[in-house]
N, C-alpha and C positions, 0 to 999 in steps of 0.2 A: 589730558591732552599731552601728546607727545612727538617731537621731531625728529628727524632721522637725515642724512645726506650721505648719498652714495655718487660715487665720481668712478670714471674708468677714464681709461686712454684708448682712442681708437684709429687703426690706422687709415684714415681719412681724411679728404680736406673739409675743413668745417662747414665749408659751403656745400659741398655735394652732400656731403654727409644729411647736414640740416634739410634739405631738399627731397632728400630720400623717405626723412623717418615720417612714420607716421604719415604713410601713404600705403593705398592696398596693395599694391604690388610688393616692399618689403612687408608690410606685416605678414602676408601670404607664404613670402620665401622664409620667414622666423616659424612657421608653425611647425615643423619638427625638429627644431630644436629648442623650442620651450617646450614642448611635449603636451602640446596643444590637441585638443579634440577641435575645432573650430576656431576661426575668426573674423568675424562674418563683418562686412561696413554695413547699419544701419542706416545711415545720414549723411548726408556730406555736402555742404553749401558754402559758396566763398561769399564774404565779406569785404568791404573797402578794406579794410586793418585785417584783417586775419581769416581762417579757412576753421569752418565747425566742423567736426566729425561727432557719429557716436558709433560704438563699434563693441561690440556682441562678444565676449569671450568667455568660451566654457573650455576649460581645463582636463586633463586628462586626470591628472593627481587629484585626490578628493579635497574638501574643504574644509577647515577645523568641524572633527567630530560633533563638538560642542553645536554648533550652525544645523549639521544634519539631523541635527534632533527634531530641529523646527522645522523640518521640509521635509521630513516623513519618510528621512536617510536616501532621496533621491538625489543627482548628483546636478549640480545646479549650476549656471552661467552669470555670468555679471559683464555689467556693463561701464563701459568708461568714455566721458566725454571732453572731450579734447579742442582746448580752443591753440590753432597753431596761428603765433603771429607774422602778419606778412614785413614788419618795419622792424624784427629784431630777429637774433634766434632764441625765442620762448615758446613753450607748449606749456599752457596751465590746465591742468589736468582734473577731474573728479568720478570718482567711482563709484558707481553704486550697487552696495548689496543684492543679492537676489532676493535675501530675506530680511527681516527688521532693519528696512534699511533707515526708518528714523531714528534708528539707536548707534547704527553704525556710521561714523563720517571719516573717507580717507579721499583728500586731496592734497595737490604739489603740482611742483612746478619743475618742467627742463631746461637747462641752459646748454650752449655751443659754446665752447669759447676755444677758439684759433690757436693751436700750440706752434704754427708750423705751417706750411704749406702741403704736409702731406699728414701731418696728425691733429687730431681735434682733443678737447674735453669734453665728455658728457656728464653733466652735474643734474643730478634727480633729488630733489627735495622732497620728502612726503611726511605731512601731517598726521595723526589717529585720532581721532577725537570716540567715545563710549558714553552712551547713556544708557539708564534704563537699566533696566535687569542686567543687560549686557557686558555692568560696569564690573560684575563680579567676577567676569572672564576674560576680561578685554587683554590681560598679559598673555594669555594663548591665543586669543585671535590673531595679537598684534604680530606675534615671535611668527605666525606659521604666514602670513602675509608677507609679513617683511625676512623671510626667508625665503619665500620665491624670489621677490626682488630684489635680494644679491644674485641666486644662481644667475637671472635673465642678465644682469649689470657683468654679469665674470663671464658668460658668454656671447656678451656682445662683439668684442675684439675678434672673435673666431667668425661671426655672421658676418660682420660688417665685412672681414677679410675674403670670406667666400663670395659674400655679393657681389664685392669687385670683380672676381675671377667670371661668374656670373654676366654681370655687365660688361665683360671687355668679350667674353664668348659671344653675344648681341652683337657686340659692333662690327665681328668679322661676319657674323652668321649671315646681317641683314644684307652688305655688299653681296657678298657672292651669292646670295638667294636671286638678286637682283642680275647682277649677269650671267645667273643660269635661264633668267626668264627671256632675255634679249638674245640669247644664243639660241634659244627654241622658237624665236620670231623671226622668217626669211624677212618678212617687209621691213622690223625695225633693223637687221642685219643690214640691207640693201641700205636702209637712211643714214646710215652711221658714216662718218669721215673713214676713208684708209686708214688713219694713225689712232682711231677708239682706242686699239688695243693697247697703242702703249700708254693710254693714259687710266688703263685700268689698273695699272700696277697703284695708283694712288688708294686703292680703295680697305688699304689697312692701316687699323686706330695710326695716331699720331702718335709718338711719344712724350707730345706737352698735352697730350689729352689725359684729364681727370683718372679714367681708370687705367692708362697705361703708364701716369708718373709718379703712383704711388708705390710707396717703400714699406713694406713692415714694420712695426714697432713693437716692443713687447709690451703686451697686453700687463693694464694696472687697474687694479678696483683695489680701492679706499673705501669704508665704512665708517660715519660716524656717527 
């Protein structure tokens, strides 16, 4: 068995941040840039204490050769199931192989931790545990597993950056979608006070609003 701790710095407030991850709408916006074939939610029920997912993930890149031997070199999906809690910021995590998965064990855990009001820590903990014939290869299983998750850890800063951009392009999209639909309505036109108009000018982000008061940071991943 073996540990591993990967940390980056992200430019976001740890609260929005934590809020976001590990919901289908980012995981959706991540899939091309992990270079994802899929990511599909299987499951999803909230709990008093925390919110279950399981969720589908097949990879564009293939999976240790070694693995493909046993699937008949077909190119295979795995699944990961994710308890997010609602009284902290942790996601305990577990994965399961597509194949021998009783030989294969990789789970961990995420943390948030507040650097800032506009940057966060994300700290990923992950476990390997090999049994079984497995145990003879499990230093290439391990390297090629845990060499995706640095690249996704060194590209987070860049996603999370664009989500923003992403999320604040929403906050003007949805206003003015919304007074193009009242200018195309004589009767809501006619119900409107004279002075509507000038109180339309209100209807862009705030600048104490989450995605319009955040700053850049430069992106950091730590491996230990």
């Amino acid at each position: 068995m073996s540990s591993h701790t990967l940390t980056t710095i992200l430019p976001m407030n740890a609260d929005l941040f934590y809020k976001i991850t590990e919901t289908s709408e980012f995981d959706h916006f991540q899939i091309p840039y992990l270079g994802l074939a899929s990511h599909e939610l299987k499951e999803e029920r909230e709990e008093e204490s925390h919110i279950y997912r399981k969720v589908c993930i097949k990879p564009k890149t293939s999976i240790p050769k070694i693995l493909l031997k046993f699937a008949n070199n077909e190119e295979l999906s795995y699944t990961d199931v994710q308890i997010k809690s609602k009284t902290k910021k942790e996601i305990s995590f577990k994965t399961q192989a597509p194949i021998l998965a009783e030989h294969i064990h990789v789970d961990g855990i995420i943390t948030v931790e507040a650097l800032d009001d506009q940057t966060c820590l994300k700290v990923l903990k992950v476990t390997f545990r090999f049994t079984g014939p497995l145990q003879w290869f499990s230093s290439i299983i391990e390297n090629s597993i845990l060499s995706e998750l640095k690249k996704t850890i060194e590209l987070l800063p860049t996603i999370v950056n664009d989500y923003k951009k992403h999320l604040a392009a929403q906050a003007v999209e949805a206003p003015a979608a919304e007074t193009n639909t009242s200018a195309a309505d004589p009767i809501q036109i006619s119900s409107q006070p004279h002075n509507s108009s000038g109180n339309r000018s209100s209807i862009s982000p705030s600048k104490d609003s989450p995605a319009g008061n955040m700053v850049n940071k430069e992106p950091v991943a730590q491996y230990v």
